[in-house]
KOLDRENNU-422447 format. One record per residue: residue in one letter; x, y, z of N, C-alpha, C in turn. Coordinates in steps of 0.02 Angstrom, whole numbers, plus 32768, in hexadecimal, padded with zeros to 4 digits. Example, Ala and Ser with C-alpha at 12.3 -4.5 7.8 and 13.67 -1.06 7.14 Angstrom:
A82947EE4818682677F1F818682947F5B8186
S82827F90816282AC7FCB816582858002818A
END
This chain:
X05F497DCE2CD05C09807E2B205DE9834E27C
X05AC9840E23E05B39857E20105CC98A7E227
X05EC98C8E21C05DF9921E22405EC9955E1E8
X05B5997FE1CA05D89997E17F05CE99DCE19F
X05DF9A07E18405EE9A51E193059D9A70E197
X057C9A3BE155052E9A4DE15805249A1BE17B
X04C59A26E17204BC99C8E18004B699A9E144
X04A89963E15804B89927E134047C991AE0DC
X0451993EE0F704349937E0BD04339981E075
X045899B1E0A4047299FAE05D04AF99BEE059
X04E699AFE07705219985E05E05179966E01C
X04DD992BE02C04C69902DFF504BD9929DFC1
X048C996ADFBA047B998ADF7F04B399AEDF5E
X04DB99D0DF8E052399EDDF79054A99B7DF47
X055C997BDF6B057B9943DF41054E9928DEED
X05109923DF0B04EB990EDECB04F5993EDE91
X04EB9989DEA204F599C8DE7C053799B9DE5E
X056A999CDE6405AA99A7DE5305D7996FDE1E
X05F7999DDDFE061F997FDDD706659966DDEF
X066A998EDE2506BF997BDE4A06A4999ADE88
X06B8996CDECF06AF9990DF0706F69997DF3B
X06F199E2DF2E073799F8DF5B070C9A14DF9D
X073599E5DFDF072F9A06E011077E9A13E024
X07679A65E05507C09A78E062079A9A9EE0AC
X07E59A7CE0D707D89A8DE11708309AAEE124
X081D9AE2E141084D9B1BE16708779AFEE197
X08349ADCE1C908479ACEE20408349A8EE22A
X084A9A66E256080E9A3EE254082799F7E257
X085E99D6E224086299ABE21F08349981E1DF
X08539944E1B60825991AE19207F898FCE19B
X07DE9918E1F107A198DBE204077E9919E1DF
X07769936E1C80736997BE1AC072C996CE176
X07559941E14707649934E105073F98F9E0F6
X075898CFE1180731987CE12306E29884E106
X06B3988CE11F066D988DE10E065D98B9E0CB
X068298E3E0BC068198E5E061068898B0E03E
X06D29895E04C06F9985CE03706D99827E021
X06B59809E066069197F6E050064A97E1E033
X06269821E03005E8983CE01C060A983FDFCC
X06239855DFAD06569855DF75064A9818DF52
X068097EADF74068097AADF5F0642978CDF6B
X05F79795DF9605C69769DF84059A9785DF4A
X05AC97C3DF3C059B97D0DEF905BE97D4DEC0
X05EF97A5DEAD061A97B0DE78062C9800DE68
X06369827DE9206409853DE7E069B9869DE8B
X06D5988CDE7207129894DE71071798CCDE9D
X074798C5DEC9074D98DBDF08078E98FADF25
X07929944DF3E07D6994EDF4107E6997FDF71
X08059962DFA207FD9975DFE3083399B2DFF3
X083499E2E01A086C9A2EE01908689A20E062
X08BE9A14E07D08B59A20E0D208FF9A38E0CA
X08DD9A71E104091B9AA4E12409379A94E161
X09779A84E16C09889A6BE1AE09C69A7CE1B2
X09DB9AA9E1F60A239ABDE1F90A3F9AE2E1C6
X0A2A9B08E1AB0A4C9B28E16E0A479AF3E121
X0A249ABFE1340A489A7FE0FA0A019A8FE0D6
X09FD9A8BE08B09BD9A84E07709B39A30E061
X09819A0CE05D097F99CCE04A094999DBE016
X095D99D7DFDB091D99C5DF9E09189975DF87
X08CE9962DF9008C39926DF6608DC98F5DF9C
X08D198B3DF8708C598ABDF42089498A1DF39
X08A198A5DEE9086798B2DEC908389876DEBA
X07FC9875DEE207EB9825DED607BE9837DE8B
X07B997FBDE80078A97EBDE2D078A9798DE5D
X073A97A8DE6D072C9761DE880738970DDE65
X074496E3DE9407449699DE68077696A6DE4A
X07AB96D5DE4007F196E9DE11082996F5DE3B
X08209723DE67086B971FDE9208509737DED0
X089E9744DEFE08939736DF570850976BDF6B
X08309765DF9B081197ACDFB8083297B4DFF8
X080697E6E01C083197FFE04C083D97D2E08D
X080A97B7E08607F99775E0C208539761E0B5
X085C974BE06D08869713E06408CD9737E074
X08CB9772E071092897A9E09B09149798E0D8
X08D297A3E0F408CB97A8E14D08E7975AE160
X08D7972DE13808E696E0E144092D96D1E14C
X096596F3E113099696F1E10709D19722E120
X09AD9757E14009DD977EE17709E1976CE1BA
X097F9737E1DA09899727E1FB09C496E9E1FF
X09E696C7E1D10A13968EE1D80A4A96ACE1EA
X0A5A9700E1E70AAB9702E1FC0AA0972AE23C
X0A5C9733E2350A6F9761E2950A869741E2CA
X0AB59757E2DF0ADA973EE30C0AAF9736E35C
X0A8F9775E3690A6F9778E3AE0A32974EE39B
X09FF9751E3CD09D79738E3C809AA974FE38C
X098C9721E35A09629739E318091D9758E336
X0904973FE38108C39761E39308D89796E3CA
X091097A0E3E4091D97EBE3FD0920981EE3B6
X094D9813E38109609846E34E0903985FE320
X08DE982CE325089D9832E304086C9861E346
X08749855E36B084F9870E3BE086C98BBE3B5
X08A298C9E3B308B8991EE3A60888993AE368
X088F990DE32708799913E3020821994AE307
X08139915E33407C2990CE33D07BC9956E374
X07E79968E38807CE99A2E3B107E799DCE39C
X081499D7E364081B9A1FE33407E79A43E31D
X07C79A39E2F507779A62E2E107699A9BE31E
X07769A7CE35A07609AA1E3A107859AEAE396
X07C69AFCE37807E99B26E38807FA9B62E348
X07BA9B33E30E07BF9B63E2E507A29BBBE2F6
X07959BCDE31407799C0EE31007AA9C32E33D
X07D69C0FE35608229C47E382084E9C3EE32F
X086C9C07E31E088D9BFCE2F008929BDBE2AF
X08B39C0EE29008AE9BE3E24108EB9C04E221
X08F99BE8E1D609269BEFE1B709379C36E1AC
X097C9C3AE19109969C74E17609659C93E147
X094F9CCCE12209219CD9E0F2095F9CCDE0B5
X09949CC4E0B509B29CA3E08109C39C6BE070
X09BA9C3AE08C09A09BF1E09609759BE3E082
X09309C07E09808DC9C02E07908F99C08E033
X09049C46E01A09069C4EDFD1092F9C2BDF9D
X09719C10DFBC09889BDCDF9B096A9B9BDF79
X09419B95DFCD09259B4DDFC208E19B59DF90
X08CB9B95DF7C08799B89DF6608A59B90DF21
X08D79BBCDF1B08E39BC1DEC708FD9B74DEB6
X09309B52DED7095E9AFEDECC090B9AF5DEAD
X08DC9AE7DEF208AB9AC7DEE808869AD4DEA2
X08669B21DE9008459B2BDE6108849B0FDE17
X08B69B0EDE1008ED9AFCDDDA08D99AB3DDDA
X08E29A8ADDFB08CE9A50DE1A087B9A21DDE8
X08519A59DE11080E9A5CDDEB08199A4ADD95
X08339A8ADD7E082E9A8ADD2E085F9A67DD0E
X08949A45DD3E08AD9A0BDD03088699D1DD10
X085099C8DD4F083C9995DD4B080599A2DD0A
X07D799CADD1907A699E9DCF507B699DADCA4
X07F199FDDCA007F59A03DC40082B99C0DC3B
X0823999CDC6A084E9967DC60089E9967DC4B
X08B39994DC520901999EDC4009319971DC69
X096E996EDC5B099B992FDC5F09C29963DC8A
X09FF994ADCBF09F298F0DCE209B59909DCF3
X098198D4DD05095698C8DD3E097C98C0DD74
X095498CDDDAE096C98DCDDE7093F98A6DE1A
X08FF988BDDEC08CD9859DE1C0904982DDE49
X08D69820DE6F09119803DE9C094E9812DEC8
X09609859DEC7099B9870DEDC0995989CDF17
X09B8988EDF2B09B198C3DF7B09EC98FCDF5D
X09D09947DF5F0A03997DDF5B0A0D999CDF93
X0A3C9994DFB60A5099C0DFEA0A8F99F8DFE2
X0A6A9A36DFFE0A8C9A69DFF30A9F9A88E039
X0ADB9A7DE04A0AFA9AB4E08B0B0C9ADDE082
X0AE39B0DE09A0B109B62E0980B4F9B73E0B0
X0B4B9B53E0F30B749B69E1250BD69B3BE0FD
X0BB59AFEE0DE0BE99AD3E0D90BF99AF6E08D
X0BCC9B0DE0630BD29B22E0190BCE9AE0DFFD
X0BB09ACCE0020BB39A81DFCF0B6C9A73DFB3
X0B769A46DF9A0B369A2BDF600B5099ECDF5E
X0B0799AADF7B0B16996FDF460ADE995ADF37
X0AE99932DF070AA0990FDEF70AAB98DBDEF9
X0A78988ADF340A959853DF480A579839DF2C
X0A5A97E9DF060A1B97C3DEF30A1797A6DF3B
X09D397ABDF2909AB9784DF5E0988973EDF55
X09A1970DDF60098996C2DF67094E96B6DF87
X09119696DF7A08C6966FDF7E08DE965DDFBD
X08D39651DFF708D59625E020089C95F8E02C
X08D495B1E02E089A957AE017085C9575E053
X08649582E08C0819958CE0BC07F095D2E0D2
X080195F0E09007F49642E0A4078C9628E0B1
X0795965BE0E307459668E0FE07139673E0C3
X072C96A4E0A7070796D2E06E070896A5E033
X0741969EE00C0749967FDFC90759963EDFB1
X07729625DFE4078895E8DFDA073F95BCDFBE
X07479571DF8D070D955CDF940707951FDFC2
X074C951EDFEF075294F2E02B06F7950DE06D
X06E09544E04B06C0956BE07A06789541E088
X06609520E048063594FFE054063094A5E04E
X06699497E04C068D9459E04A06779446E0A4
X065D93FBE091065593E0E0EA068F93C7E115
X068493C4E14206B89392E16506C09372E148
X07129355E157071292E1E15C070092D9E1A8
X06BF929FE1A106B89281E1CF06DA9239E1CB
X07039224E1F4071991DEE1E4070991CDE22E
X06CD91C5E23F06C89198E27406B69164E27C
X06BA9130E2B406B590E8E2AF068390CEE298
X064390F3E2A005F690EBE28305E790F4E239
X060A9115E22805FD911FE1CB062B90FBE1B7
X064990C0E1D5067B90A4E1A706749065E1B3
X0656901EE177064F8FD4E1A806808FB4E1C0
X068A8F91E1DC06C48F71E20707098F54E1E6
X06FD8F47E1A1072F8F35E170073D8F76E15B
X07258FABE152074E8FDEE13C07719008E176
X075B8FEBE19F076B9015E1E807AD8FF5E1F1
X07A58FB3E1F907E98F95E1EF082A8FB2E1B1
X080C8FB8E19008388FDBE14E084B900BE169
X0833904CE185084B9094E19B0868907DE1D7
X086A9049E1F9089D9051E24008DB9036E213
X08DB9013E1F409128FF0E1D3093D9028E1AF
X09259062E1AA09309094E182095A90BFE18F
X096590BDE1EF097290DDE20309269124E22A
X08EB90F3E22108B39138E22D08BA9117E275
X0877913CE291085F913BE2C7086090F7E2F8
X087B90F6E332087890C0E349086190BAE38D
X082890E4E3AD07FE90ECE3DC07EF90C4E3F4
X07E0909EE44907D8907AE463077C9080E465
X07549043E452071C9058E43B06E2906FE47F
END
């Protein structure tokens, strides 16, 4: 189920209204982010997500739909190196929101991240060089560091991929006549006892 901070139909008008849609969450986790993301991307609209976690700020990236990764496509590609389970680390995820009103960031964290972010804005805005579309900026306080990592399309992303409305292969024994059926066992395909 969809969940936006509003409901689902100010979301839509918020996104339609917009030239660039930044959502930024404190607390919470990227499942809060997701349903911009991709409300965003079903409106061609450029999209750029602010999450605060552990002291770390994460800006972007910056999607420009049909052009580079969205956020679906980091969630796709961080899930490949988690080590623990990918649906325990998403399940924590999902019950953060619960604990925003005991805790939240440093108030110097917030302000880091809205200025990165608003800087962020106006080189996308006035278009100034490098671009950053595509790039994940992560900033640790605690560590003092800064990087900025490209972010790769992942080829079955939920959101962007155009694998999304692509059908199955059905190769079953019924859609295929008996001479070609013969061909795909020969092939090495399917060799089911009928």
């Amino acid at each position: 189920m969809t969940q936006f901070c509003v409901d689902a139909q100010r979301a839509e008008e918020i996104v339609k209204g917009s030239a660039l849609v930044v959502a930024c969450a404190e607390f919470g986790g990227s499942g809060l982010l997701k349903p911009w993301n991709a409300l965003a991307f079903q409106q061609s609209k450029p999209f750029l997500p602010v999450l605060i976690e552990d002291a770390t700020i994460r800006l972007g990236p910056l999607v420009i739909p049909e052009q580079t990764a969205c956020l679906a496509c980091l969630e796709v590609r961080q899930n490949s190196h988690l080590r623990e389970k990918v649906h325990d680390q998403r399940l924590i995820e999902a019950f953060l929101p619960q604990g925003q009103a005991f805790i939240g960031a440093h108030p110097a964290v917030t302000s880091i991240a809205c200025k990165l972010a608003a800087f962020e804005i106006l080189r996308f805005s006035a278009n100034l060089f490098p671009r950053r579309a595509g790039k994940l900026i992560e900033m640790n306080l605690m560590g003092s560091s800064m990087i900025a990592s490209c972010v790769l399309k992942a080829p079955r992303c939920p959101v962007c991929s155009p694998l999304r409305h692509a059908s199955k292969v059905n190769l079953e024994k019924i859609s295929l006549n008996r001479e070609r059926w013969a061909q795909v066992e020969a092939m090495g395909g399917r060799n089911d006892a009928d």
